[in-house]
VEXLO-868149 format. One line per 3 residues: their letters; for each residue x, y, z of C-alpha. Coordinates in nm, 2 decimals, m for minus. Example, Ala and Ser with C-alpha at 12.3 -4.5 7.8 and 13.67 -1.06 7.14 Angstrom:
<tifis>
AS	1.23/m0.45/0.78; 1.37/m0.11/0.71
</tifis>
This chain:
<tifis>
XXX	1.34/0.56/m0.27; 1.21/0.37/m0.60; 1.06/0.58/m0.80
XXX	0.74/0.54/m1.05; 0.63/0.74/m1.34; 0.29/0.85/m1.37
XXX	0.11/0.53/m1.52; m0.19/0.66/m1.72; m0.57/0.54/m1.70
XXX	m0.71/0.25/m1.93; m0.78/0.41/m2.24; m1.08/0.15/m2.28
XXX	m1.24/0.12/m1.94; m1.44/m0.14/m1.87; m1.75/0.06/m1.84
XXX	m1.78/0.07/m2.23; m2.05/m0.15/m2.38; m2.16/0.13/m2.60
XXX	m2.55/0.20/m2.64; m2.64/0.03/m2.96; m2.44/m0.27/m2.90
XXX	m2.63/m0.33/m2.54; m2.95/m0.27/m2.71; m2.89/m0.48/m2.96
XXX	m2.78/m0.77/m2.74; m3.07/m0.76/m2.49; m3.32/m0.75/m2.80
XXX	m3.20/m1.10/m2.95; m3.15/m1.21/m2.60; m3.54/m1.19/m2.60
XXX	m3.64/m1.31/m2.90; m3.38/m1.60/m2.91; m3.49/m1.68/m2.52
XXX	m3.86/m1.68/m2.60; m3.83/m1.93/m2.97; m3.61/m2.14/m2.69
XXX	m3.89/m2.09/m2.42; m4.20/m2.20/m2.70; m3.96/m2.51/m2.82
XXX	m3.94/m2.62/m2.49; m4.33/m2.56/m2.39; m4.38/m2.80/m2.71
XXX	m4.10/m3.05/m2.61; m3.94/m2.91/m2.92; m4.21/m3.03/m3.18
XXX	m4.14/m2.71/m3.36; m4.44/m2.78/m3.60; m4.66/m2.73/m3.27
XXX	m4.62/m2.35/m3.22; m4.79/m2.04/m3.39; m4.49/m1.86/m3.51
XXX	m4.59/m1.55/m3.67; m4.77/m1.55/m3.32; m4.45/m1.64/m3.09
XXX	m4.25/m1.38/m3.30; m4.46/m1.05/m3.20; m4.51/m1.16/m2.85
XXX	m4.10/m1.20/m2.86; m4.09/m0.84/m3.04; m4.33/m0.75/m2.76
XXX	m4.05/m0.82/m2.48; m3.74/m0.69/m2.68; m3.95/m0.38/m2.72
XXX	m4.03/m0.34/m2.34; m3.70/m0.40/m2.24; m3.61/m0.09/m2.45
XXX	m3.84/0.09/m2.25; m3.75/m0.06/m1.94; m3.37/m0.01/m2.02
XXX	m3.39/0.33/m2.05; m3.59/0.38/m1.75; m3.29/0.21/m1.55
XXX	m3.02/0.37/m1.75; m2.85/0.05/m1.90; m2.85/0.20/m2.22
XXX	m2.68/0.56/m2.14; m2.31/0.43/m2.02; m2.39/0.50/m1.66
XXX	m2.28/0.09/m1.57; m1.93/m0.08/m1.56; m2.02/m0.38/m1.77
XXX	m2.04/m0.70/m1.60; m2.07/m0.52/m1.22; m2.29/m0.58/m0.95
XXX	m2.49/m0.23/m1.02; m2.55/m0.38/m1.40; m2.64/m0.71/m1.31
XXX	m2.93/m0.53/m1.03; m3.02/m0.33/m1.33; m3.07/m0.61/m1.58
XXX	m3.27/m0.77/m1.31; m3.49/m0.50/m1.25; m3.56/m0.44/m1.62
XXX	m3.58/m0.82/m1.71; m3.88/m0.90/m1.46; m4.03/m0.58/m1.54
XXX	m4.07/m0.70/m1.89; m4.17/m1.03/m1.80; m4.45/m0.94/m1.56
XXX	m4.57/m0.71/m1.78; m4.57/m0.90/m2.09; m4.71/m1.22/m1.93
XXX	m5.01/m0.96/m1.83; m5.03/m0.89/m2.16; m5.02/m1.25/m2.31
XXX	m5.29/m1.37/m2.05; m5.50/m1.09/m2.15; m5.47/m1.13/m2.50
XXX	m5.42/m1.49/m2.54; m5.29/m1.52/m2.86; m5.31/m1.83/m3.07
XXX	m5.03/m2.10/m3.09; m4.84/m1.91/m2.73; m4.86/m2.02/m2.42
XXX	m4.89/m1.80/m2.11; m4.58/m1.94/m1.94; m4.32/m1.83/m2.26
XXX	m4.26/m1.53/m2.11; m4.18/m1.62/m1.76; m4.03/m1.91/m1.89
XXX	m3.82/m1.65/m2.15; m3.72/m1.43/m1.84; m3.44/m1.67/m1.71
XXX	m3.27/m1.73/m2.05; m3.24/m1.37/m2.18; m3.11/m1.22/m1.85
XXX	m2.86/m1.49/m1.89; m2.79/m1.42/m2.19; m2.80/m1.06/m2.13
XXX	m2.52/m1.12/m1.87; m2.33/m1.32/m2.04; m2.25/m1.15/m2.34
XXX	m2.12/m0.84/m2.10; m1.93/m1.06/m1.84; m1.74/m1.20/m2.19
XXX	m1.70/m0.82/m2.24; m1.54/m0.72/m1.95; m1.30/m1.04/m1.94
XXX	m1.19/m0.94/m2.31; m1.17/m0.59/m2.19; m0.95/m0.71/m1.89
XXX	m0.75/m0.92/m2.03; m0.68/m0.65/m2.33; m0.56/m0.38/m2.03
XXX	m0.38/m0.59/m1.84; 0.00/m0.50/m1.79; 0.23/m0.67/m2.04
XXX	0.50/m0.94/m1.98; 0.77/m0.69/m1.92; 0.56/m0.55/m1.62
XXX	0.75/m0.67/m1.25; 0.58/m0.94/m1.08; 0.46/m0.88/m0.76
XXX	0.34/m0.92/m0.40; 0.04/m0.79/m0.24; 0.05/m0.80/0.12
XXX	m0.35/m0.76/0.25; m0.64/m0.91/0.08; m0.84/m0.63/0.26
XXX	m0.99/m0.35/0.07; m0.65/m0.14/0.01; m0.50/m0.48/m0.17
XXX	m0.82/m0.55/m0.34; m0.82/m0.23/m0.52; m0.46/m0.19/m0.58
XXX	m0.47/m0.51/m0.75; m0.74/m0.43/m0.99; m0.58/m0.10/m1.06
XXX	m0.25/m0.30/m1.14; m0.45/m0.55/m1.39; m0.65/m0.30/m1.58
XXX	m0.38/m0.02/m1.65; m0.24/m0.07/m1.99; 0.13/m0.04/m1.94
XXX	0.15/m0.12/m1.55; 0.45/m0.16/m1.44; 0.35/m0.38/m1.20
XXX	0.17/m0.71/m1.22; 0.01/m0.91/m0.90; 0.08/m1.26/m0.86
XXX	0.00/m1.36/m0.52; m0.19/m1.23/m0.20; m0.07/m1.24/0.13
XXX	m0.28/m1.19/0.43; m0.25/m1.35/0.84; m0.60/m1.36/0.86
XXX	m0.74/m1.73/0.84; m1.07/m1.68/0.65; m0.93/m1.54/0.37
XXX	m0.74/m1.79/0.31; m0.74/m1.92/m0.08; m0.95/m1.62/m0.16
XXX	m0.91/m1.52/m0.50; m0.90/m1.09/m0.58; m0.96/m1.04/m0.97
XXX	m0.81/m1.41/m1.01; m0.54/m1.31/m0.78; m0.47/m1.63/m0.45
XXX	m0.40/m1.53/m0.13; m0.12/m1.78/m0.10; 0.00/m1.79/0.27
XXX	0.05/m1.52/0.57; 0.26/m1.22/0.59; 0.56/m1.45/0.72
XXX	0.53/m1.65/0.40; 0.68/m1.38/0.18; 1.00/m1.55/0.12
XXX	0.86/m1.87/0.01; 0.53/m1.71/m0.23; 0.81/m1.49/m0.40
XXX	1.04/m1.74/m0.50; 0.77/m1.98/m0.62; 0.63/m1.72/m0.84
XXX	0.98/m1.53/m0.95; 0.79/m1.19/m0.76; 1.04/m0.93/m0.75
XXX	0.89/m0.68/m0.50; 0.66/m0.66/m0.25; 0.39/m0.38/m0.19
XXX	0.22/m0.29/0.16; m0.14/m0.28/0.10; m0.26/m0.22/0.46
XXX	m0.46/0.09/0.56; m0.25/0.26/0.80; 0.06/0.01/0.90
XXX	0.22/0.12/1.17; 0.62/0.15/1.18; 0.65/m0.22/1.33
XXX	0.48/m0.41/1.04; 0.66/m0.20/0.78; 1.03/m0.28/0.97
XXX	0.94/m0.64/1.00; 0.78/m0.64/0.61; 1.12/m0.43/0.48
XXX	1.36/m0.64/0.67; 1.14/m0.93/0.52; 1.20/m0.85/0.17
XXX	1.58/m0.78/0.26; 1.61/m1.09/0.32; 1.44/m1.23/0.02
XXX	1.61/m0.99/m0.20; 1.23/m0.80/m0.27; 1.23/m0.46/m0.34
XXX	0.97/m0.31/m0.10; 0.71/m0.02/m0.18; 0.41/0.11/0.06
XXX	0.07/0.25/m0.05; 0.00/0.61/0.03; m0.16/0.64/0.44
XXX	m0.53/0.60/0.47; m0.62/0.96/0.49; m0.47/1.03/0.13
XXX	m0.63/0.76/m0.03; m0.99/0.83/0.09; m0.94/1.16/m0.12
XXX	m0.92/0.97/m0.44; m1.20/0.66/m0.58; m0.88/0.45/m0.64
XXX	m0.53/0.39/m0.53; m0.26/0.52/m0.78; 0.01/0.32/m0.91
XXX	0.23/0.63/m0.96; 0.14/0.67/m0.60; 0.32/0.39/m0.47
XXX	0.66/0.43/m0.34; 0.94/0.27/m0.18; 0.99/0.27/0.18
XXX	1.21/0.56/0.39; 1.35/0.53/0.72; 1.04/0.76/0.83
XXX	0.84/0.48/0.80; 1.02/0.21/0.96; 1.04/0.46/1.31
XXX	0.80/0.69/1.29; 0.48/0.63/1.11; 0.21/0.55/1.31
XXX	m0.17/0.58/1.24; m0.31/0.86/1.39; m0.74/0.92/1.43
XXX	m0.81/1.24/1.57; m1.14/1.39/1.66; m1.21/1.69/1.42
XXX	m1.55/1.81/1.57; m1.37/1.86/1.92; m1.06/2.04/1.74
XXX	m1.33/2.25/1.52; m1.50/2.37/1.84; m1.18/2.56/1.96
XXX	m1.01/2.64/1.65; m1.27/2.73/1.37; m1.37/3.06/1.35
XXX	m1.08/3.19/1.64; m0.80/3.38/1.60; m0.54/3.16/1.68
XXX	m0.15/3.25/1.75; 0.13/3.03/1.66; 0.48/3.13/1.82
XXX	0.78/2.97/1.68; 0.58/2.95/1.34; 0.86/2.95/1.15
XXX	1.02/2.62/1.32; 0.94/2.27/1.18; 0.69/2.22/1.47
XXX	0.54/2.57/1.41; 0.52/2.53/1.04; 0.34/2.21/1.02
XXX	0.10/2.36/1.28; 0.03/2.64/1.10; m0.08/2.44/0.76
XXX	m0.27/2.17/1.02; m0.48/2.47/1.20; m0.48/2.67/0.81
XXX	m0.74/2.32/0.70; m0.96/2.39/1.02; m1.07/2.70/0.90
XXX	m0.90/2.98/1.17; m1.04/3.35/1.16; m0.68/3.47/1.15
XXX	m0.38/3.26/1.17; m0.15/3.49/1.31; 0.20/3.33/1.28
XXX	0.51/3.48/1.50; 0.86/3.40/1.46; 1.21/3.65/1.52
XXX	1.33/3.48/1.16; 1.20/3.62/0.87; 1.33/3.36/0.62
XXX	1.17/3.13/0.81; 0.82/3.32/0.81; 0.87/3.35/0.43
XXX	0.85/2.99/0.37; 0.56/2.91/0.61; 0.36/3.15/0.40
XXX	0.47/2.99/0.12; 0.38/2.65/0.17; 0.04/2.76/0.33
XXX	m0.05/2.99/0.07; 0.14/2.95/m0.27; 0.26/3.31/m0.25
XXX	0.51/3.51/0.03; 0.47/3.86/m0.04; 0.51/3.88/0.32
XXX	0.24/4.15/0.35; 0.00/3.95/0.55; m0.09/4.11/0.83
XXX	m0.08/3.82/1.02; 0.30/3.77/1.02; 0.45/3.91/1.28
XXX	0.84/3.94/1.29; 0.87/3.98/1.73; 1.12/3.82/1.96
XXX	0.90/3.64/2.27; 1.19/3.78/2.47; 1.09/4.12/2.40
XXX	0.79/4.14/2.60; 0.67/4.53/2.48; 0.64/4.38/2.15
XXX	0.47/4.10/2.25; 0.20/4.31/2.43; 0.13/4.50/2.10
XXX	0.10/4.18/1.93; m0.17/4.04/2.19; m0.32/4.44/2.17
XXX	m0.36/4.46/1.86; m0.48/4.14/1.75; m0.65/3.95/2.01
XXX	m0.55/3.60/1.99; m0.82/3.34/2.15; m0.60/3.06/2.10
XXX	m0.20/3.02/2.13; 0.02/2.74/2.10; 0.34/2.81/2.21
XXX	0.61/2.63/2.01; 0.90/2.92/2.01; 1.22/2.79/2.16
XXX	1.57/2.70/2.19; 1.61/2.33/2.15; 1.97/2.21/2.08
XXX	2.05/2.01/2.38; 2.48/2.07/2.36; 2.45/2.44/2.21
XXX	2.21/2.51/2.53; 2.47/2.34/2.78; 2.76/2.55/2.66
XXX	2.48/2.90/2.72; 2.19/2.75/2.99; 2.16/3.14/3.06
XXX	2.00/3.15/2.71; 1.78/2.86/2.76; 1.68/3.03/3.05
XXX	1.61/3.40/2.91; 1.38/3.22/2.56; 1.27/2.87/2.70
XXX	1.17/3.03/3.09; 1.12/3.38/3.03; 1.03/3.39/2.68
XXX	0.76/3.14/2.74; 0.65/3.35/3.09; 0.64/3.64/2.88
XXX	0.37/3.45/2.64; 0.18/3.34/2.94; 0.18/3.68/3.14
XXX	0.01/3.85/2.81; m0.20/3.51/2.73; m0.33/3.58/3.10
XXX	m0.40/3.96/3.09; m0.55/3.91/2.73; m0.78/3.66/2.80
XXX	m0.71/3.38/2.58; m0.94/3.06/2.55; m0.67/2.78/2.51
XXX	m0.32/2.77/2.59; m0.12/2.49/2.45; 0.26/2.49/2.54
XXX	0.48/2.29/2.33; 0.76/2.08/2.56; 0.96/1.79/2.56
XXX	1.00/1.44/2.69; 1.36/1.58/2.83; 1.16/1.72/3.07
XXX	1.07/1.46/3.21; 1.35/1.43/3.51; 1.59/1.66/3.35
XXX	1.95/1.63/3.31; 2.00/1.93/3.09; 1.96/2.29/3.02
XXX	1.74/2.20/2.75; 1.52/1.96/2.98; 1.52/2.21/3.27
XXX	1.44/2.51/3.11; 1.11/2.34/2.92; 1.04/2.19/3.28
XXX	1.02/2.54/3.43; 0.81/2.63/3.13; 0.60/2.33/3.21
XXX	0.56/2.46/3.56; 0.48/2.81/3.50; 0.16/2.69/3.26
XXX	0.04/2.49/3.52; 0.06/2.78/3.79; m0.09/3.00/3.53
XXX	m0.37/2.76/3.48; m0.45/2.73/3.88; m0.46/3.11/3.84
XXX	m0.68/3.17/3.56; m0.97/2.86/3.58; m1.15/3.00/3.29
XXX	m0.90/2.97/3.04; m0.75/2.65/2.94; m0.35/2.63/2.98
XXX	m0.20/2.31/2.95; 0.16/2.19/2.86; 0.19/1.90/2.52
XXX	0.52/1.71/2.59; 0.65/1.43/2.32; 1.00/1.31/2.18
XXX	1.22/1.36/1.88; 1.09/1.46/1.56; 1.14/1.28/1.26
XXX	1.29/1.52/0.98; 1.30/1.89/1.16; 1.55/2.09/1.14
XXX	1.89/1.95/1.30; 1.70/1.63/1.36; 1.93/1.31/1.35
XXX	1.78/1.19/1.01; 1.95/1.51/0.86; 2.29/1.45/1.03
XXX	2.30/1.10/0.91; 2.21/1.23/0.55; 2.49/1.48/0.57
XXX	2.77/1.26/0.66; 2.63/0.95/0.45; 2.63/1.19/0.11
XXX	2.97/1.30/0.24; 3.08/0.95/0.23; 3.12/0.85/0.59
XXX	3.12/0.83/0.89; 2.85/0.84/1.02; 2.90/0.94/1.39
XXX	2.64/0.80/1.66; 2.69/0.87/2.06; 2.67/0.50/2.12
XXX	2.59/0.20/2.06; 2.28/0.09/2.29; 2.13/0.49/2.29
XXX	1.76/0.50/2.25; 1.56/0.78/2.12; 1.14/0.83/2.12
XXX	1.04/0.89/1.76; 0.76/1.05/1.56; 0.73/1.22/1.22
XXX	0.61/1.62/1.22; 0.28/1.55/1.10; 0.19/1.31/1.38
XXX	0.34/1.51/1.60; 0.15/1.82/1.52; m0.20/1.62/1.50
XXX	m0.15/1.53/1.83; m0.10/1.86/1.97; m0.36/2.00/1.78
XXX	m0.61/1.69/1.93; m0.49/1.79/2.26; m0.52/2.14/2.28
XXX	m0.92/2.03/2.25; m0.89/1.75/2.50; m0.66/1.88/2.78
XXX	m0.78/2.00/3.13; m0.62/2.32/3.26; m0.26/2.28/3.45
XXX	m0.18/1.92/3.24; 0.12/1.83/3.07; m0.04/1.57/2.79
XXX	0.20/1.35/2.73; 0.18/1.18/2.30; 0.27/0.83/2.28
XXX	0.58/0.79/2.10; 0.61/0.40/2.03; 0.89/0.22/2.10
XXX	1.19/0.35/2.17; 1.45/0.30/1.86; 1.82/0.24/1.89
XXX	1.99/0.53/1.68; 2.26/0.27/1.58; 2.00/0.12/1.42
XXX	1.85/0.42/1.21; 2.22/0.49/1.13; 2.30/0.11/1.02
XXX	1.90/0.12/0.81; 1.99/0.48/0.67; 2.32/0.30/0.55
XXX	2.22/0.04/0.38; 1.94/0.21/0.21; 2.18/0.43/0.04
XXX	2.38/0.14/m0.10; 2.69/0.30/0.02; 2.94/0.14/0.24
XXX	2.97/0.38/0.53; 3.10/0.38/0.87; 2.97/0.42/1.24
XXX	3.16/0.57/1.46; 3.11/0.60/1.83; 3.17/0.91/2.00
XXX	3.01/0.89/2.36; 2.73/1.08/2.54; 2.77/1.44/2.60
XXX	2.69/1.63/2.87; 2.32/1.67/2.96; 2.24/1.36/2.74
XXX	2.07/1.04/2.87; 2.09/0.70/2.76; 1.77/0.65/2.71
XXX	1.51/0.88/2.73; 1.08/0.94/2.93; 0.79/1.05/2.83
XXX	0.72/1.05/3.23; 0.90/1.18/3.52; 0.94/1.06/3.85
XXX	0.59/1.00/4.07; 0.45/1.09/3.75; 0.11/0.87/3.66
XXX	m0.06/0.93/3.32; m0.39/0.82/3.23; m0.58/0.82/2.88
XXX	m0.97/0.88/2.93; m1.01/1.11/2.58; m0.75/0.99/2.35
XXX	m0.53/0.62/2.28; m0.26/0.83/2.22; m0.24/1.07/2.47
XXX	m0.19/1.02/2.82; m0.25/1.34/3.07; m0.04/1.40/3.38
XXX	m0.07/1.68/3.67; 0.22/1.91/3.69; 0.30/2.09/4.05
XXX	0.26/2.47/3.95; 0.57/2.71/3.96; 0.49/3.11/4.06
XXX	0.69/3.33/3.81; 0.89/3.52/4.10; 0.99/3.17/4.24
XXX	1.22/3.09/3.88; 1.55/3.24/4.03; 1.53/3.01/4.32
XXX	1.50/2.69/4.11; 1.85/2.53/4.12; 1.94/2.51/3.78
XXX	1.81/2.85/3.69; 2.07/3.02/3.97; 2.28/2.82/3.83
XXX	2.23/2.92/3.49; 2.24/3.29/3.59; 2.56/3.28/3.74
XXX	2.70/3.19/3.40; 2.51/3.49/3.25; 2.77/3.72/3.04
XXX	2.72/4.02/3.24; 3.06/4.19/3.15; 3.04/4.42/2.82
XXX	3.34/4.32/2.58; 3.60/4.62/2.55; 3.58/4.65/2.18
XXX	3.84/4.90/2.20; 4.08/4.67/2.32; 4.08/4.42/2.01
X	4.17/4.76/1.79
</tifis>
């Protein structure tokens, strides 16, 4: 990743025409504007006019636009000079004055001045006015704008996001950055200029706009840009030899009235994969989450974390958070709350397998709403010990439902996977059984909501392959992938979690809502980009699929049908129920008990 120091603000911001200067200016603009405007009245016979006369009728308007200044503010700093909001109050205050004082010069009708000199005056001293600040603000400009030794660069998107990163770049003293060129694919911006700054040509003309202008990078100044734009833009500037940055996502820069330089950053393999704009509806996610006592299992996991800190912002009663790992507990309540005392009442160090203790935790606190995100999830641990699979993913998750049931909660959300869809392995079984049992719970229990959330890898959590490829790449090699045409579902945490949040609101009792992933992604290819961005020459080694894996993995099972009528991104999908006493007669759960370790180990003999 590139990095950027903090680049400071202007230290002399446009917005500084200071009080006496301004009112100084617009005063000779009016007297200067009406001599012109009484010159002109007389065809410039200067000998015609009554000037004693002419000079208190222009002391009349330079006076009443001091009054008419300070009604509007133009004289109290509140105005970037030069900008649309000072021009509209220049205009208001100029025609004030001259309708005003044109009253006053028909009513008065003083000798040698005609009653047009003010209206005629009016035009020339708002011009002049206007001028003498747009000369201000290009000096200004052109005194903040970065210096020669600043990088020259690419803006791709003339839209809003480019606009103002451009105009951030050109009036920061000391930028490190300086815009020459605009890119954008849409045809009527075309030629458009941005703070003097062409758009030049389309995204696919990065090549050629760099090399004509000696650009060394290019920045991604779209709101939002999916993974697909940012691959093709990085593998764009590969090419070229561009270093490539991206701006912060949408939702981060509406927090602040302008993009920050220091804010930019250079693209990671997250982005290329997995980042994908997501819009979710906060009223319906307010309705059953604010003000409830809400339930994370698994809180402690990287699914259950970032849930935690995404239900913390929506304003929970409690946020109870359970997890068997107390390490992991400590950090979740450190990054939701700055502290981990671990005195909160509402961490609660319980097994889901040990269902006594979960009935305490449902007695004593109450939960209205649960997502269940507690599981085993290693796909070859869980094919070497399916029994345990079985005892956390089946009957850790029945044990969740049984007390959701008798407790009375509101909404259910169970966290699967897309290896449930037609499972091969222990891991994909055991969360299809888990499936199935919310669904029968759900048929049993109308009132509450219970419905299943099923999506693909996640981007950066624990174990994920991200973190493998970072292990062996820092180790120097190899880097070992199962082969060479596996394909993987992708999305980051926070995307993830959004979604599931979303669809705990929008889900219909007995559903598995299935998030869409994107495109599927080669993991050769994550390995090869992880490579190269590292700038060390590392190996790929091929070691073949192991058991339980597929080749390429579903978001949908077989004679499954999904359909989207709340949400773009989610797609909802009946699931047939599964009664809890029925489990032991599932075929991979009998299975998965006969390999149970039911004979104690003789420590005695090992002595």
């Amino acid at each position: 990743m590139t990095g950027i120091g903090r680049v400071g603000r202007a230290r002399s911001s446009p917005t500084e025409l200071d009080s006496r200067s301004a009112a100084f200016t617009d005063v000779v603009a009016w007297i200067v504007a009406t001599d012109l405007a009484t010159l002109g009245r007389y065809n410039f016979a200067i000998g015609s006019a009554h000037w004693a006369a002419v000079s208190a009728v222009a002391l009349l308007l330079a006076a009443g636009q001091m009054a008419a200044g300070v009604f509007v503010l133009l004289y109290r700093g509140r105005y970037q000079v030069g900008s649309f909001d000072e021009m509209r109050a220049l205009a208001v205050s100029t025609t004030t004055v001259a309708v005003l004082g044109g009253a006053v010069v028909a009513i008065v009708q003083p000798s040698g001045v005609p009653r047009t000199v003010p209206f005629l005056a009016w035009p020339l001293a708002l011009v002049g006015m206007a001028g003498v600040r747009a000369v201000k603000r290009q000096l200004v400009q052109a005194k903040n704008r970065p210096d020669r030794n600043a990088e020259r660069i690419v803006v791709l998107g003339a839209g809003w996001v480019g606009a103002g990163l451009v105009q951030q770049m050109l009036r920061t003293p000391g930028a490190p950055y300086l815009p020459v060129a605009l890119l954008d694919d849409d045809p009527a911006k075309r030629n458009l200029q941005i703070h003097g700054v062409r758009v030049r040509g389309r995204f696919a003309d990065l090549e050629r706009v760099a090399r004509e202008l000696d650009a060394k990078k290019v920045v991604v100044a779209v709101s939002d840009a999916d993974s697909k734009l940012l691959r093709q833009v990085s593998d764009a500037a590969d090419a070229a030899g561009l270093g490539c940055l991206v701006t912060p996502p949408l939702k981060d820069v509406l927090h602040s009235p302008e993009i920050q330089l220091s804010a930019l950053r250079g693209v990671d393999v997250e982005d290329v994969i997995g980042r994908r704009p997501v819009q979710i509806d906060v009223q319906a996610i307010a309705r059953y989450v604010t003000g409830k006592r809400v339930l994370v299992t698994g809180a402690g996991g990287s699914i259950g974390a970032e849930l935690c800190r995404q239900l913390h912002k929506f304003g929970p009663a409690e946020l109870l958070m359970l997890d068997r790992d107390e390490s992991a507990l400590h950090a979740v309540e450190l990054s939701l709350y700055g502290r981990a005392l671990l005195e909160s009442p509402g961490l609660l160090l319980v097994d889901i397998r040990d269902r006594a203790a979960l009935a305490q935790v449902f007695l004593e606190h109450e939960p209205q709403v649960v997502f269940h995100a507690a599981a085993l999830k290693h796909l070859t641990l869980l094919e070497r010990y399916p029994y345990e699979a079985l005892r956390s993913n089946v009957y850790g998750t029945l044990n969740v439902l049984e007390e959701a049931a008798a407790n009375g909660v509101e909404h259910f959300v169970n966290v699967s996977t897309d290896k449930a869809a037609n499972p091969e392995s222990a891991l994909g079984h055991s969360k299809r059984l888990a499936e199935r049992l919310t669904a029968w719970f759900a048929l049993q229990y109308p009132d509450s909501h219970f419905i299943s959330v099923r999506f693909g890898n996640v981007l950066g959590s624990r174990g994920s392959v991200l973190h493998a490829f970072a292990s062996q790449i820092t180790a120097g090699g190899p880097i070992t992938v199962t082969h060479p045409e596996v394909t993987r579902f992708f999305m980051t945490i926070p995307e993830a979690c959004q979604l599931v949040v979303q669809a705990g609101g929008v889900g219909r009792g007995g559903e598995a809502l299935v998030l869409d992933m994107g495109e599927p992604v080669k993991i050769v290819d994550i390995a090869t980009r992880m490579a190269a961005m590292s700038g060390k020459d590392v190996d790929i080694v091929f070691t073949g699929l192991r058991p339980g894996e597929k080749m390429h993995e579903e978001l949908l099972g077989a004679g499954e049908v999904g359909e989207r009528p709340f949400h773009p991104l989610i797609s909802h999908v009946r699931v047939p129920p599964l009664e809890p006493y029925a489990i032991d007669e599932q075929p991979w759960a009998r299975a998965a008990l006969r390999r149970r370790p039911d004979e104690p180990v003789d420590l005695t003999a090992r002595r």
